[in-house]
C-alpha positions in Angstrom: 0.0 0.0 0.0 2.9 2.2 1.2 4.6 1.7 -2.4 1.3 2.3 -4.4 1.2 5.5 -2.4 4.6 6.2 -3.3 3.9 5.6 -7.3 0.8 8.0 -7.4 3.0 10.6 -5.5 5.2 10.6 -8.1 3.2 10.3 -10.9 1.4 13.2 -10.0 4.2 15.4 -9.9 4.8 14.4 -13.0 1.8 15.5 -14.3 2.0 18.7 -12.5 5.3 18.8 -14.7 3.6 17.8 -17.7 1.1 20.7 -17.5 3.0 22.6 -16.6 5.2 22.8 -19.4 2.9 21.7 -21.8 0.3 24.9 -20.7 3.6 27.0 -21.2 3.7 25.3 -24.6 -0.3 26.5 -25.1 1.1 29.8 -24.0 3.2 30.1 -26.8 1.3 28.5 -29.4 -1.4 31.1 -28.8 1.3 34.0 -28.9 2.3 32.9 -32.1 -0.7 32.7 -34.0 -1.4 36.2 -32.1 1.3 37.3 -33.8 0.5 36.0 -36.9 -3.2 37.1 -37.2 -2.0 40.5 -36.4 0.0 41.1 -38.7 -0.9 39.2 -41.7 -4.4 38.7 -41.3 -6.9 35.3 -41.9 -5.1 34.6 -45.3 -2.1 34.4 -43.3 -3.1 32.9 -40.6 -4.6 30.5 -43.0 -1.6 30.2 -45.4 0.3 29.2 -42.3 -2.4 27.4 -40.6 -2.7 25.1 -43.4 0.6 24.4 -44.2 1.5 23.6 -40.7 -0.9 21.1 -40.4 -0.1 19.5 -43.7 3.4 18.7 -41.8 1.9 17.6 -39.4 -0.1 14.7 -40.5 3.0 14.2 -42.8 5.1 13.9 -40.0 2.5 10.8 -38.2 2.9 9.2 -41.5 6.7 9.4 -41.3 6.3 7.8 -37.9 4.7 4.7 -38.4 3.3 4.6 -34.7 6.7 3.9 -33.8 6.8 6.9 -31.0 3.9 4.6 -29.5 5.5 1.3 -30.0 8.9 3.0 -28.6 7.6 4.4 -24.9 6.1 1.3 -25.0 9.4 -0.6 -25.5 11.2 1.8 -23.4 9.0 1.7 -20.2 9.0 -2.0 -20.2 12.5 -2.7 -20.9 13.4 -0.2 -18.1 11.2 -1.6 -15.6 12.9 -5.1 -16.6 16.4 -3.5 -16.3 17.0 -4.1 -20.1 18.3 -0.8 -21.5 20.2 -2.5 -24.2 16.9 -3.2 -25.8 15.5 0.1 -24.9 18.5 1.7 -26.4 18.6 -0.7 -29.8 14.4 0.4 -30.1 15.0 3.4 -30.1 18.1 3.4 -32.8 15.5 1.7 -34.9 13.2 3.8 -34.5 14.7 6.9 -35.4 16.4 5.5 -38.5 12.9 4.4 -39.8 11.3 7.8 -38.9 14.3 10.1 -40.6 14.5 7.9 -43.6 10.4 8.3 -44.1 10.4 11.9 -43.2 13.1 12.8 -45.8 11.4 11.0 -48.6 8.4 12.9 -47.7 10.5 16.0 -47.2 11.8 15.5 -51.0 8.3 14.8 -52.9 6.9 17.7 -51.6 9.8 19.8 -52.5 10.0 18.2 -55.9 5.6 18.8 -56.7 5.0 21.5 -54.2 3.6 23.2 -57.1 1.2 20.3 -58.0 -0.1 19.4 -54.7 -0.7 23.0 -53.6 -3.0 23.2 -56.5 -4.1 19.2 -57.1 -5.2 19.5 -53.1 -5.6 22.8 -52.0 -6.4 24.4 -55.5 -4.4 27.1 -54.6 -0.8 28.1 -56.0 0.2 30.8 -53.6 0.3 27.9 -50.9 3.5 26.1 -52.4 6.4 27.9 -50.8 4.9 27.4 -47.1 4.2 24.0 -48.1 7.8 23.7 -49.1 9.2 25.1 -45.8 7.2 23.4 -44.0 8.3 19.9 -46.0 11.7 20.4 -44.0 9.8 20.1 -41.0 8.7 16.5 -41.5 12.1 14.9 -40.3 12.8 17.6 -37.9 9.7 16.9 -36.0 9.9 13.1 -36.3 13.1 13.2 -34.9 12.1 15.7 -32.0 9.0 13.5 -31.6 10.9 10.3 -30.7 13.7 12.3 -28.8 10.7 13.1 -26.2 9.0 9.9 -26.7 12.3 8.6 -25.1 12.9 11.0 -22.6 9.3 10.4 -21.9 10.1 6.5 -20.8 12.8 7.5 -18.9 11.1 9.7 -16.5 12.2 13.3 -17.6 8.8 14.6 -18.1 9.7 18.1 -18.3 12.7 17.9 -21.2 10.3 15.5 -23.0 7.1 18.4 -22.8 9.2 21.1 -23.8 11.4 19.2 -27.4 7.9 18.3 -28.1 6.5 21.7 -29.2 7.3 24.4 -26.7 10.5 25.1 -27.1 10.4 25.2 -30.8 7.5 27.6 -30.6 9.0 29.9 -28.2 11.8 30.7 -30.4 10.0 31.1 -33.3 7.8 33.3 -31.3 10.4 35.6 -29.7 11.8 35.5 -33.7 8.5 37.0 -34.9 7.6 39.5 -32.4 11.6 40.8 -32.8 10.7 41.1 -36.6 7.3 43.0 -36.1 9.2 45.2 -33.8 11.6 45.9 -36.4 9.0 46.4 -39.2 10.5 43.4 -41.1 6.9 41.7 -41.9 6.7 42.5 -45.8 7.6 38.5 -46.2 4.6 36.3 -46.4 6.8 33.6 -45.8 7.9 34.6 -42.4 5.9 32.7 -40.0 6.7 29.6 -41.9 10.7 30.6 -42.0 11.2 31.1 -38.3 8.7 28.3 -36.5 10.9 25.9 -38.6 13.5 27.6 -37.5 12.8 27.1 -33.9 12.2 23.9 -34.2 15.7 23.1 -36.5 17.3 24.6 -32.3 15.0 22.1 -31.0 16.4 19.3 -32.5 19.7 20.2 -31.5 18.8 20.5 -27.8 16.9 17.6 -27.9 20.3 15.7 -29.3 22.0 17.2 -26.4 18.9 15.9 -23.5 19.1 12.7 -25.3 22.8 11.7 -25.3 22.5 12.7 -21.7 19.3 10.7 -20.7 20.5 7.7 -22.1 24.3 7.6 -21.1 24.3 4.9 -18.7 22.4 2.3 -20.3 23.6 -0.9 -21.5 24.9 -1.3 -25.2 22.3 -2.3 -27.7 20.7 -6.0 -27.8 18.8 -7.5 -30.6 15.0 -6.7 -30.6 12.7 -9.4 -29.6 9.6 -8.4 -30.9 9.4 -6.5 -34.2 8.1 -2.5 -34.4 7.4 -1.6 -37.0 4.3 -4.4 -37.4 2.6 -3.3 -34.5 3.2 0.5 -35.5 1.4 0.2 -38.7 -1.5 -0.7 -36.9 -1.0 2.2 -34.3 -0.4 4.5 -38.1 -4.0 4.7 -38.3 -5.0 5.6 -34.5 -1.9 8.8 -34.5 -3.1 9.8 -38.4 -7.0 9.7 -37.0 -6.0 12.4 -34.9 -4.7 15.0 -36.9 -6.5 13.4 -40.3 -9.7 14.9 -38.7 -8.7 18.4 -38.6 -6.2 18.5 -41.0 -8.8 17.2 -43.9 -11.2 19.6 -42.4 -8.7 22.5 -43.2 -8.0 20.9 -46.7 -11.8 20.8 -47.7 -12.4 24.5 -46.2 -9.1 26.1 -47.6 -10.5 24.4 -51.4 -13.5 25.1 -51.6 -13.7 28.7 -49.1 -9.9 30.0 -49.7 -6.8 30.5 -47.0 -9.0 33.3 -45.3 -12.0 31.0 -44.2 -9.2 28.4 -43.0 -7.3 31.1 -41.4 -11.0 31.8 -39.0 -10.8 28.1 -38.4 -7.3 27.8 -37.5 -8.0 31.0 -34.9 -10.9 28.5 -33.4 -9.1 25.6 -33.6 -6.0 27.2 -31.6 -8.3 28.4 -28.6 -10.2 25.1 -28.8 -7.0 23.0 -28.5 -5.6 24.2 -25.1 -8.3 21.5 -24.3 -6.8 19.4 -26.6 -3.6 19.8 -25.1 -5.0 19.0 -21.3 -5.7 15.4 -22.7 -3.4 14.8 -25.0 -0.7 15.6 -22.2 -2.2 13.5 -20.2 -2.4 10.5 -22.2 2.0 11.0 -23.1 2.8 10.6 -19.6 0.5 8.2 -18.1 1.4 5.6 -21.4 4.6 4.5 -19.5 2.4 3.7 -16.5 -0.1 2.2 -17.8 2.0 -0.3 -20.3 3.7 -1.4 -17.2 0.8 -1.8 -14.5 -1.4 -3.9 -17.8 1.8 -5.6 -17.9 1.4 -6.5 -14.0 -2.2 -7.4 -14.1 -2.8 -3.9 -12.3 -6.2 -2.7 -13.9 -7.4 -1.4 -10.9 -4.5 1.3 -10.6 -5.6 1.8 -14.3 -9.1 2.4 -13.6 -8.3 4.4 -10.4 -5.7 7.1 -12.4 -8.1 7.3 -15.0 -10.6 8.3 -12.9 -8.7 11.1 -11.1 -7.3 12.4 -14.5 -11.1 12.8 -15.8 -11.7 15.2 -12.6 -8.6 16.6 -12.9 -9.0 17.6 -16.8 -12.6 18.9 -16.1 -11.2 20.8 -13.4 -8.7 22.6 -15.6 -10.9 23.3 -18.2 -13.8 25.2 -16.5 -12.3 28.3 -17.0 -11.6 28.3 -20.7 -15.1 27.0 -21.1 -16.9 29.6 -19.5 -14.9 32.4 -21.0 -15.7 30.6 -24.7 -19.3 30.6 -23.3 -19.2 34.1 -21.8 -16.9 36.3 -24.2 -16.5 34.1 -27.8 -16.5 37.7 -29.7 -14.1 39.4 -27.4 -11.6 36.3 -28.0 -11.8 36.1 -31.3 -11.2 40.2 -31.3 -8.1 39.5 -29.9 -6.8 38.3 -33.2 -8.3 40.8 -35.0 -12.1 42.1 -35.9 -12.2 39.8 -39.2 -11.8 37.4 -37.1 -15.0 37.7 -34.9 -17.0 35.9 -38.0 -15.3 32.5 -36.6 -16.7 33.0 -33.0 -19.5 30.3 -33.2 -17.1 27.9 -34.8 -14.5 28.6 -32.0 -17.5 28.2 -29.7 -18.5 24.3 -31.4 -14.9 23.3 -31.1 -14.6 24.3 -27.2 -17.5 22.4 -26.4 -16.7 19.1 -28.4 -13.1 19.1 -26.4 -14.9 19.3 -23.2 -16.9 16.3 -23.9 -14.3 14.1 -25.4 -12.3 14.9 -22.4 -15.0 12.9 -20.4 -13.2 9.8 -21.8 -9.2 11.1 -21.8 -6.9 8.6 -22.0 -9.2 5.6 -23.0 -7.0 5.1 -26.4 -3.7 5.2 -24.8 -5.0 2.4 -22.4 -5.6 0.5 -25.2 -2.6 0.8 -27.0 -0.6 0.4 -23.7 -2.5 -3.0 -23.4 -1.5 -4.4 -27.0 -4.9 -3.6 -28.5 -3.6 -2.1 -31.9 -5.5 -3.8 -33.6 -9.2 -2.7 -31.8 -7.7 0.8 -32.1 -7.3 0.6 -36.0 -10.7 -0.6 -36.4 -12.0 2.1 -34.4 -9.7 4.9 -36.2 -10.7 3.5 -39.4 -14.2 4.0 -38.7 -13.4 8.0 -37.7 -11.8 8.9 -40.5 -14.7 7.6 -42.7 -17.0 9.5 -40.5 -14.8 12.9 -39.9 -14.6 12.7 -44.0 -18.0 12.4 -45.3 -19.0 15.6 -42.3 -16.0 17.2 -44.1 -17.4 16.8 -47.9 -21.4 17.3 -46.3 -20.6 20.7 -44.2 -17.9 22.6 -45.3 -19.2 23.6 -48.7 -22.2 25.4 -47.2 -21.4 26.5 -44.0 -17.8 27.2 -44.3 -15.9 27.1 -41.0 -18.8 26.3 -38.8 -18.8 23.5 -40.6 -15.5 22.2 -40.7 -16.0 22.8 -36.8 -18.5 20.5 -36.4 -17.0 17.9 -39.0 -14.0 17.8 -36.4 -16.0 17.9 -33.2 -18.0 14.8 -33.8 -15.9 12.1 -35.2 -13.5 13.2 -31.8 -16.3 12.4 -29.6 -17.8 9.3 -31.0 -13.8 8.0 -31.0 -13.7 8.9 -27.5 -16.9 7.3 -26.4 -16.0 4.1 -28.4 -12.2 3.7 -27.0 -13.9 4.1 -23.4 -16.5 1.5 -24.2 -13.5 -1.1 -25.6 -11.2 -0.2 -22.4 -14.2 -1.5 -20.3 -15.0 -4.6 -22.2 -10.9 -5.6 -21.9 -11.9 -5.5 -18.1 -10.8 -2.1 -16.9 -13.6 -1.2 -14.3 -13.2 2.8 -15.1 -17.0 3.7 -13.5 
């Protein structure tokens, strides 16, 4: 009992670490689309915005699900004292991830051209697309970097190569140039958050030789990765498919400016995102090796206090979405106060799906890739036809909802599966 005490004590303050940097992350996020709105309005913001997310879902393709598989690998074979196989994972890992991310990287820099126009059936959104292309193997490297760290225990170094850092720079970068009066490039936003992340691979190279200096030299692999990570490919794509096919269909058929009032909405409503999605990082490790132990009521019990928890954090943002949508979407600008309903959909959808945080990881944690693909499958069928049904008409409302509701149902579905594997959550 003592121990078990022992093990929630530090696991929350490793959440408390988690949030911590990961709300400093939101911080940042939200200062640099700020920045961006301001000064080059919804077509930049949706330019940008668009972009962005393309890398994005490139960059969960380049992965294969091996940062799942890995903090998987890693948590287990460091509870088992076997850091040579933790260490040989993770060399595998990353070579798979870099080689993937640089062929990506070089077909959208050769056909930049044709896919912004093929897919977004706009020209002027080929050179952010190119940038952006660079990012791929950048981020896929920075995500397994953390994914490691993750496994290991540093919870703070793994939050903050995982997005904050990278967006901090690139912030500090852009507000520097506004000051300066050097915003006449369209291309700016795109130039400098890639440069901030570029830094961030380097520092996470440098946490990484660190972290993993006294473990044993690598041992052959006794289970295959990248198998299972195909598998967990279609849960990670599901997540950013949703929204990023959303943006796709909106930015085709309503032009970079309608995105770029999505992408505002989509920001705000993704601090909520963040709560869960934080959540779900740093409890994998515990919950691959308590499933591993037979230890589903710990499961069940952490799950329970992160759902309270989450709601907790996000009363406030909810009732100033409810209270002030208008004023927040001001903030960005006045064109941007059209958006204030969508922002408003998007809010509230996060709060329910935060009901049932976690629920997926559980069931990845516990080997159930293939129950997750099935269910991911399903999503994307759903989040596209909403997509192709709403967005023509109603623009970024909805896109708003065709994100919103594919997210929930998801949610609802992976809590129902983590019951039936015998995880008494309620």
């Amino acid at each position: 009992m003592k121990t078990s005490k022992l093990h929630l004590r530090g696991l929350r303050g490793q959440m408390v670490v988690g949030f911590g940097v990961k709300g400093f992350g939101a911080v940042t996020s939200f200062l640099f689309t700020w920045l961006v709105a301001r000064s080059f309005g919804p077509v930049g913001v949706g330019a940008f915005g668009t972009a962005l997310t393309s890398a994005q879902m490139a960059t969960i393709i380049a992965l294969i699900g091996l940062d799942t598989i890995l903090v998987r690998t890693v948590a287990v074979s460091i509870a088992q004292d076997r850091t040579g196989v933790a260490r040989a994972a993770m060399h595998h890992a990353i070579r798979i991830a870099l080689g993937m991310g640089v062929a990506i990287m070089l077909g959208v820099l050769l056909f930049h051209h044709q896919i912004a126009i093929g897919i977004f059936s706009s020209a002027t959104l080929g050179p952010d697309l190119m940038l952006m292309a660079v990012l791929v193997p950048v981020s896929a490297y920075c995500r397994l970097a953390s994914t490691t760290l993750r496994g290991v225990g540093r919870i703070g170094e793994s939050q903050m190569v995982d997005g904050p850092l990278g967006t901090l720079i690139g912030a500090v970068m852009l507000g520097g140039a506004i000051l300066l009066g050097m915003t006449r490039n369209p291309l700016l936003p795109s130039i400098l958050y890639l440069t901030g992340w570029v830094v961030t691979m380097l520092v996470a190279s440098l946490l990484l030789r660190r972290a993993i200096r006294g473990w044993k030299a690598s041992e052959p692999l006794d289970r295959p990765m990248v198998r299972p990570g195909l598998m967990i490919l279609f849960s990670n794509a599901n997540n950013f498919f949703i929204d990023w096919f959303a943006t796709v269909v909106l930015a085709a058929t309503h032009g970079p400016a309608e995105a770029g009032l999505f992408r505002v909405g989509y920001q705000i409503a993704s601090s909520l995102k963040l709560l869960s999605s934080t959540s779900e990082t740093i409890l994998q490790p515990v919950f691959a090796a308590s499933y591993q132990q037979g230890d589903v009521k710990r499961i069940a019990r952490i799950l329970r206090l992160t759902l309270l928890a989450l709601l907790l954090a996000s009363s406030p943002i909810v009732a100033a979405v409810l209270i002030a949508p208008h004023w927040i979407m001001n903030l960005f600008g006045k064109q941007f106060a059209a958006g204030a309903i969508a922002m408003q959909v998007m809010v509230l959808g996060q709060v329910l799906s935060l009901i049932c945080a976690s629920s997926g990881g559980v069931l990845l944690m516990a080997n159930r890739e293939r129950l997750v693909a099935v269910l991911s499958v399903i999503t994307v069928a759903l989040a596209a036809a909403l997509a192709l049904l709403l967005i023509p008409p109603y623009g970024a409302l909805g896109a708003a909802i065709a994100s919103v509701v594919p997210f929930i149902f998801l949610r609802f579905a992976s809590m129902a599966a983590v019951r039936l594997i015998g995880i008494p959550i309620i």
